[in-house]
C-alpha positions as CSV (number, residue, x, y, z in Angstrom):
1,X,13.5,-109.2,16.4
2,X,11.8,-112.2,15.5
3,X,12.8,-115.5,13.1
4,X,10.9,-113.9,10.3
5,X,11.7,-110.3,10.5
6,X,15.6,-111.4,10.9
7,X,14.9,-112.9,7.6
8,X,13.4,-109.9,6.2
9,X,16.1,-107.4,7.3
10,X,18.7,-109.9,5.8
11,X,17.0,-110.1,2.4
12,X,16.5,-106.6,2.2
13,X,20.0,-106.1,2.3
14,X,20.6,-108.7,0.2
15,X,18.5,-106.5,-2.0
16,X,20.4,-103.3,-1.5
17,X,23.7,-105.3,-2.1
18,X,22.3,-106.1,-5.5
19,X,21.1,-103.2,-6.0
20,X,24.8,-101.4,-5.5
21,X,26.0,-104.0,-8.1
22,X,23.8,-102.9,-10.6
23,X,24.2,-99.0,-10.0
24,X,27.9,-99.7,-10.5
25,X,27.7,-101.4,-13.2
26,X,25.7,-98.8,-15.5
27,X,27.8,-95.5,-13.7
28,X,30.8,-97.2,-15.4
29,X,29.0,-97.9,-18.4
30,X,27.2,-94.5,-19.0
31,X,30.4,-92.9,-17.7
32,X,32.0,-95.0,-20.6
33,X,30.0,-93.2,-23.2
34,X,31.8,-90.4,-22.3
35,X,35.5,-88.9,-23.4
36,X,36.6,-87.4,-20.5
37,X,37.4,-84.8,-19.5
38,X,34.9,-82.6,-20.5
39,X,35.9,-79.1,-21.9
40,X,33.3,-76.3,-21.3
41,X,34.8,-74.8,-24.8
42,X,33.3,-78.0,-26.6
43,X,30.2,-78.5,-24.0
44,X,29.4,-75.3,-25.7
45,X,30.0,-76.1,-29.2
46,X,27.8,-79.3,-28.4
47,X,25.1,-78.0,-26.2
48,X,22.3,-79.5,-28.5
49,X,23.7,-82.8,-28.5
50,X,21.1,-85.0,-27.1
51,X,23.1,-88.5,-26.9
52,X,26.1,-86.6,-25.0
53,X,24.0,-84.8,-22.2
54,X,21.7,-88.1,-22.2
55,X,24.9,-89.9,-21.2
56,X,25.7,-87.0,-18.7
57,X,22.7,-87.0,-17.0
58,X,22.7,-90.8,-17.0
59,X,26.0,-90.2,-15.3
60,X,24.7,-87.8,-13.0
61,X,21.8,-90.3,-12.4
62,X,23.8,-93.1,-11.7
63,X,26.3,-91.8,-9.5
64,X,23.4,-90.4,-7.3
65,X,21.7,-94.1,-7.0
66,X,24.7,-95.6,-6.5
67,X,25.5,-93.4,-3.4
68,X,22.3,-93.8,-1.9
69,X,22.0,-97.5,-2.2
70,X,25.2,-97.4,-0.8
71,X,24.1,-95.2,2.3
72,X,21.0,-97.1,3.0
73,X,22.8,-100.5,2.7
74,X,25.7,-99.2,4.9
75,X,22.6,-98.2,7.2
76,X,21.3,-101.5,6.9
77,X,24.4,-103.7,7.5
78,X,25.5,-101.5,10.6
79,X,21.6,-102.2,12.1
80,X,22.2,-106.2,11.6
81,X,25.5,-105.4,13.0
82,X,24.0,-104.2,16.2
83,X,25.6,-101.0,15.7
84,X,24.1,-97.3,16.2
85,X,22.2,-95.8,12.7
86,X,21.5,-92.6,14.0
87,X,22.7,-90.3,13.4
88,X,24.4,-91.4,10.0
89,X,27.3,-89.4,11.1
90,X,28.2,-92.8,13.4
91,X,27.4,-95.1,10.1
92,X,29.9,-93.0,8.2
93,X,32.6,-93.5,11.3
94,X,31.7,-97.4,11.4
95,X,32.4,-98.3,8.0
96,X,35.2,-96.3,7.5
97,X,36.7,-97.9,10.9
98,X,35.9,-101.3,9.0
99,X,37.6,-99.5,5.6
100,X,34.5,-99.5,3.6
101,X,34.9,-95.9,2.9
102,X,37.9,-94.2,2.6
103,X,36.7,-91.3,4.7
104,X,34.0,-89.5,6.1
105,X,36.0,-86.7,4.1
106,X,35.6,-89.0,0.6
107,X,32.1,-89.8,1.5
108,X,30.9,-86.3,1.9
109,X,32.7,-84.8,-0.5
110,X,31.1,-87.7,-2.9
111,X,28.0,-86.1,-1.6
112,X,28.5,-82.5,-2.0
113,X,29.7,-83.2,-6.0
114,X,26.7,-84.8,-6.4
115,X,24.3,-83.0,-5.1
116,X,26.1,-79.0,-6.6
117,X,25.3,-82.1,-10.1
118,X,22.0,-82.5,-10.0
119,X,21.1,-79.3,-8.2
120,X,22.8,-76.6,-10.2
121,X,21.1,-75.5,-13.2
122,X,24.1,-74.0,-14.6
123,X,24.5,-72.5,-18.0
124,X,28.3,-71.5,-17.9
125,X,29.6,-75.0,-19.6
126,X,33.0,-74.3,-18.0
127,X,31.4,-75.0,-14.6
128,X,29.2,-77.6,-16.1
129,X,31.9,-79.3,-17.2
130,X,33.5,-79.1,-13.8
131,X,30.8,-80.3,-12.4
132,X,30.6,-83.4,-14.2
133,X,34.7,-84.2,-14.4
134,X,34.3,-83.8,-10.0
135,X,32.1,-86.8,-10.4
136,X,34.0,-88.8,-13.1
137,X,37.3,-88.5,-10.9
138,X,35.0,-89.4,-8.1
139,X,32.9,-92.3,-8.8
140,X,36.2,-94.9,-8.3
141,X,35.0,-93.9,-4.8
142,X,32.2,-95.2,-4.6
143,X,32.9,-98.3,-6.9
144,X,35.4,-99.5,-4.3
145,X,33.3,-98.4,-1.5
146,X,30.7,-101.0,-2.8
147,X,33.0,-103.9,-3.3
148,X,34.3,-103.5,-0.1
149,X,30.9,-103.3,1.5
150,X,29.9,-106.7,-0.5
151,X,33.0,-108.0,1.2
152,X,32.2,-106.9,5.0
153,X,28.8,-108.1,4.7
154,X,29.5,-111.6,3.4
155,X,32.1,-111.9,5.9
156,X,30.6,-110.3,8.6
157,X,26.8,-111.1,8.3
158,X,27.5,-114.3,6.1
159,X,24.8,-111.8,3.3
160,X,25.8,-111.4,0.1
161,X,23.4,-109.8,-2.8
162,X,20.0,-112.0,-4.1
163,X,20.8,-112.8,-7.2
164,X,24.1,-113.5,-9.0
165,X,22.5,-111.4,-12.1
166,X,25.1,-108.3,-12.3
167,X,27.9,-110.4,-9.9
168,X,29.8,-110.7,-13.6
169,X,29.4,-106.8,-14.5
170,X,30.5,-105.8,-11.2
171,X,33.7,-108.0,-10.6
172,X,34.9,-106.3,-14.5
173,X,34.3,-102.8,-13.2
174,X,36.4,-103.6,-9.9
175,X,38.7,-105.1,-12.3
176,X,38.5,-101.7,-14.6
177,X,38.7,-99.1,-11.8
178,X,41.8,-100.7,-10.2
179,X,43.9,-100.6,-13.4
180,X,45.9,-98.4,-14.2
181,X,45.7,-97.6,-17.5
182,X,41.6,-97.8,-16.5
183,X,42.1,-95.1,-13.8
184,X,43.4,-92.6,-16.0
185,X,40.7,-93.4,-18.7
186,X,38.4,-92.7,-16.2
187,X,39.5,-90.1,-14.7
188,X,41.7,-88.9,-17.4
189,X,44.9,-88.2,-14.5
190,X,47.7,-90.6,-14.2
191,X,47.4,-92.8,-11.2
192,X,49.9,-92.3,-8.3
Protein backbone atom coordinates (compact mmCIF):
# COMPACT_ATOMS: atom_id res chain seq x y z
CA UNK A 1 0.00 0.00 0.00
CA UNK A 2 1.28 3.13 -1.20
CA UNK A 3 1.67 7.00 0.49
CA UNK A 4 -1.52 7.94 -1.20
CA UNK A 5 -3.69 5.04 -0.92
CA UNK A 6 -2.65 4.80 3.02
CA UNK A 7 -4.09 8.24 2.93
CA UNK A 8 -7.18 7.16 1.23
CA UNK A 9 -7.96 4.18 3.45
CA UNK A 10 -7.39 6.48 6.60
CA UNK A 11 -9.80 9.15 5.34
CA UNK A 12 -12.35 6.76 4.43
CA UNK A 13 -12.60 5.71 7.78
CA UNK A 14 -12.39 8.93 9.00
CA UNK A 15 -15.53 9.06 6.95
CA UNK A 16 -17.25 6.06 8.28
CA UNK A 17 -16.32 7.23 11.92
CA UNK A 18 -18.34 10.36 11.10
CA UNK A 19 -20.70 8.77 9.60
CA UNK A 20 -21.46 6.42 12.91
CA UNK A 21 -21.70 9.84 14.75
CA UNK A 22 -24.27 11.02 12.79
CA UNK A 23 -26.42 7.71 12.59
CA UNK A 24 -26.27 7.83 16.39
CA UNK A 25 -27.20 10.93 16.76
CA UNK A 26 -30.68 10.78 14.76
CA UNK A 27 -31.48 6.82 16.20
CA UNK A 28 -31.59 8.66 19.58
CA UNK A 29 -33.43 11.43 18.28
CA UNK A 30 -36.07 9.59 16.16
CA UNK A 31 -36.10 7.03 18.93
CA UNK A 32 -36.92 10.10 21.14
CA UNK A 33 -40.10 10.93 19.25
CA UNK A 34 -41.21 7.89 20.57
CA UNK A 35 -43.03 6.86 24.16
CA UNK A 36 -41.79 3.63 24.64
CA UNK A 37 -42.72 0.94 24.97
CA UNK A 38 -45.01 0.44 22.35
CA UNK A 39 -48.38 -1.49 23.14
CA UNK A 40 -49.79 -3.48 20.09
CA UNK A 41 -53.40 -2.55 21.81
CA UNK A 42 -52.65 1.25 20.97
CA UNK A 43 -50.35 0.47 17.65
CA UNK A 44 -53.79 -0.62 16.76
CA UNK A 45 -55.87 2.16 17.86
CA UNK A 46 -53.20 4.33 15.98
CA UNK A 47 -52.47 2.48 12.92
CA UNK A 48 -53.23 5.53 10.63
CA UNK A 49 -50.98 7.74 12.47
CA UNK A 50 -48.57 8.95 10.01
CA UNK A 51 -46.02 11.01 12.38
CA UNK A 52 -45.85 7.89 14.80
CA UNK A 53 -44.95 5.14 12.15
CA UNK A 54 -42.82 7.93 10.32
CA UNK A 55 -40.84 8.11 13.57
CA UNK A 56 -40.84 4.12 13.61
CA UNK A 57 -39.66 3.59 10.50
CA UNK A 58 -37.12 6.42 10.94
CA UNK A 59 -36.21 4.31 13.94
CA UNK A 60 -36.02 1.24 12.01
CA UNK A 61 -33.99 3.18 9.43
CA UNK A 62 -31.59 4.52 11.64
CA UNK A 63 -30.71 1.64 13.72
CA UNK A 64 -30.04 -0.28 10.35
CA UNK A 65 -27.46 2.54 9.11
CA UNK A 66 -26.00 2.76 12.21
CA UNK A 67 -25.13 -0.97 12.31
CA UNK A 68 -23.79 -1.09 9.04
CA UNK A 69 -21.62 1.90 9.22
CA UNK A 70 -20.58 0.30 12.14
CA UNK A 71 -19.73 -3.10 10.46
CA UNK A 72 -17.96 -1.63 7.53
CA UNK A 73 -15.91 0.80 9.73
CA UNK A 74 -15.12 -2.09 12.17
CA UNK A 75 -14.03 -3.76 8.71
CA UNK A 76 -12.08 -0.92 7.86
CA UNK A 77 -10.17 -0.19 11.15
CA UNK A 78 -9.32 -4.09 11.51
CA UNK A 79 -7.77 -3.76 7.59
CA UNK A 80 -5.48 -0.59 8.73
CA UNK A 81 -4.84 -2.73 11.71
CA UNK A 82 -3.27 -5.43 9.65
CA UNK A 83 -5.82 -7.74 10.91
CA UNK A 84 -7.86 -10.49 8.92
CA UNK A 85 -11.50 -9.01 7.33
CA UNK A 86 -12.71 -12.12 6.04
CA UNK A 87 -14.60 -13.69 6.95
CA UNK A 88 -16.48 -10.97 9.28
CA UNK A 89 -16.88 -13.70 11.69
CA UNK A 90 -12.86 -12.84 12.70
CA UNK A 91 -13.83 -8.85 12.65
CA UNK A 92 -16.60 -9.60 15.06
CA UNK A 93 -13.99 -11.75 17.39
CA UNK A 94 -11.34 -8.69 16.98
CA UNK A 95 -13.29 -5.99 18.24
CA UNK A 96 -14.94 -7.71 20.76
CA UNK A 97 -11.32 -8.98 22.04
CA UNK A 98 -10.44 -5.07 21.95
CA UNK A 99 -14.21 -4.56 23.82
CA UNK A 100 -15.71 -2.64 21.06
CA UNK A 101 -18.69 -4.91 21.09
CA UNK A 102 -19.97 -6.54 23.78
CA UNK A 103 -20.31 -9.87 22.04
CA UNK A 104 -20.52 -11.59 18.99
CA UNK A 105 -23.87 -12.71 20.84
CA UNK A 106 -24.97 -8.69 21.16
CA UNK A 107 -23.76 -7.99 17.75
CA UNK A 108 -25.80 -10.69 16.06
CA UNK A 109 -28.53 -10.52 17.93
CA UNK A 110 -28.44 -6.55 16.99
CA UNK A 111 -28.61 -8.03 13.62
CA UNK A 112 -31.20 -10.51 13.73
CA UNK A 113 -33.75 -7.65 15.51
CA UNK A 114 -33.09 -5.60 12.79
CA UNK A 115 -33.31 -7.37 10.04
CA UNK A 116 -37.06 -9.64 11.45
CA UNK A 117 -37.63 -4.99 11.57
CA UNK A 118 -37.34 -4.18 8.30
CA UNK A 119 -38.17 -7.50 6.80
CA UNK A 120 -41.35 -8.50 8.35
CA UNK A 121 -44.36 -7.05 6.95
CA UNK A 122 -46.38 -7.87 9.90
CA UNK A 123 -49.93 -6.79 10.54
CA UNK A 124 -50.48 -8.28 14.16
CA UNK A 125 -49.36 -4.85 16.04
CA UNK A 126 -48.63 -7.06 19.17
CA UNK A 127 -45.66 -8.44 17.18
CA UNK A 128 -45.05 -5.13 15.57
CA UNK A 129 -44.76 -3.60 18.60
CA UNK A 130 -42.28 -6.26 19.71
CA UNK A 131 -40.49 -5.86 17.00
CA UNK A 132 -39.80 -2.29 17.50
CA UNK A 133 -39.40 -2.32 21.62
CA UNK A 134 -36.31 -5.38 20.64
CA UNK A 135 -34.67 -2.55 18.81
CA UNK A 136 -35.34 0.29 21.36
CA UNK A 137 -33.89 -1.93 24.25
CA UNK A 138 -31.18 -2.60 21.77
CA UNK A 139 -29.84 0.31 20.16
CA UNK A 140 -27.68 1.34 23.67
CA UNK A 141 -25.72 -1.48 21.89
CA UNK A 142 -24.79 -0.06 19.30
CA UNK A 143 -24.43 3.54 20.63
CA UNK A 144 -21.66 2.30 22.94
CA UNK A 145 -20.30 0.04 20.39
CA UNK A 146 -19.60 3.32 18.31
CA UNK A 147 -18.08 5.38 20.97
CA UNK A 148 -15.88 2.74 21.81
CA UNK A 149 -14.87 2.12 18.28
CA UNK A 150 -14.07 6.17 17.93
CA UNK A 151 -12.00 5.45 20.95
CA UNK A 152 -9.84 2.32 19.51
CA UNK A 153 -9.27 4.04 16.43
CA UNK A 154 -7.94 7.35 17.72
CA UNK A 155 -5.84 5.45 20.01
CA UNK A 156 -4.89 2.77 17.91
CA UNK A 157 -4.69 4.29 14.38
CA UNK A 158 -4.18 7.96 15.71
CA UNK A 159 -7.94 8.41 13.13
CA UNK A 160 -10.62 10.04 14.45
CA UNK A 161 -13.87 11.13 12.29
CA UNK A 162 -13.46 14.29 9.38
CA UNK A 163 -15.28 16.67 10.68
CA UNK A 164 -16.12 17.74 14.20
CA UNK A 165 -19.79 18.55 12.76
CA UNK A 166 -21.98 15.93 14.97
CA UNK A 167 -18.82 15.34 17.71
CA UNK A 168 -21.35 17.65 20.07
CA UNK A 169 -24.60 15.45 19.30
CA UNK A 170 -22.70 12.32 19.86
CA UNK A 171 -20.83 13.03 23.16
CA UNK A 172 -24.85 14.04 24.60
CA UNK A 173 -26.17 10.71 23.47
CA UNK A 174 -23.17 8.82 25.18
CA UNK A 175 -23.97 11.02 27.90
CA UNK A 176 -27.87 10.09 27.62
CA UNK A 177 -27.50 6.26 27.06
CA UNK A 178 -25.23 5.86 30.13
CA UNK A 179 -27.64 7.51 32.66
CA UNK A 180 -29.67 5.96 34.44
CA UNK A 181 -32.70 7.56 34.51
CA UNK A 182 -31.86 7.82 30.40
CA UNK A 183 -31.60 3.97 30.19
CA UNK A 184 -34.91 3.33 31.45
CA UNK A 185 -36.50 6.16 29.27
CA UNK A 186 -35.05 4.43 26.56
CA UNK A 187 -35.59 1.35 27.10
CA UNK A 188 -38.41 1.79 29.51
CA UNK A 189 -36.64 -1.12 32.15
CA UNK A 190 -34.83 -0.11 35.19
CA UNK A 191 -31.11 -0.29 34.77
CA UNK A 192 -29.25 -3.00 36.76
Amino acid sequence: MNTSSLSAEREHLANLLEAAQRCSHFLYASSSKVAWPLDGQALKQRQKDQDLFEALAAFNEWFAKLQDTLGAAMRHSALLMSESTTPFLKVLALFEKLEVIDSIASWQLCRTARNLAAHDYETDYTLIAEHFNELQALQAILIKAAARLLSVCAQSLNIKPTTADFETEFMHVCAAINSPAQIQNLTGKKPQ
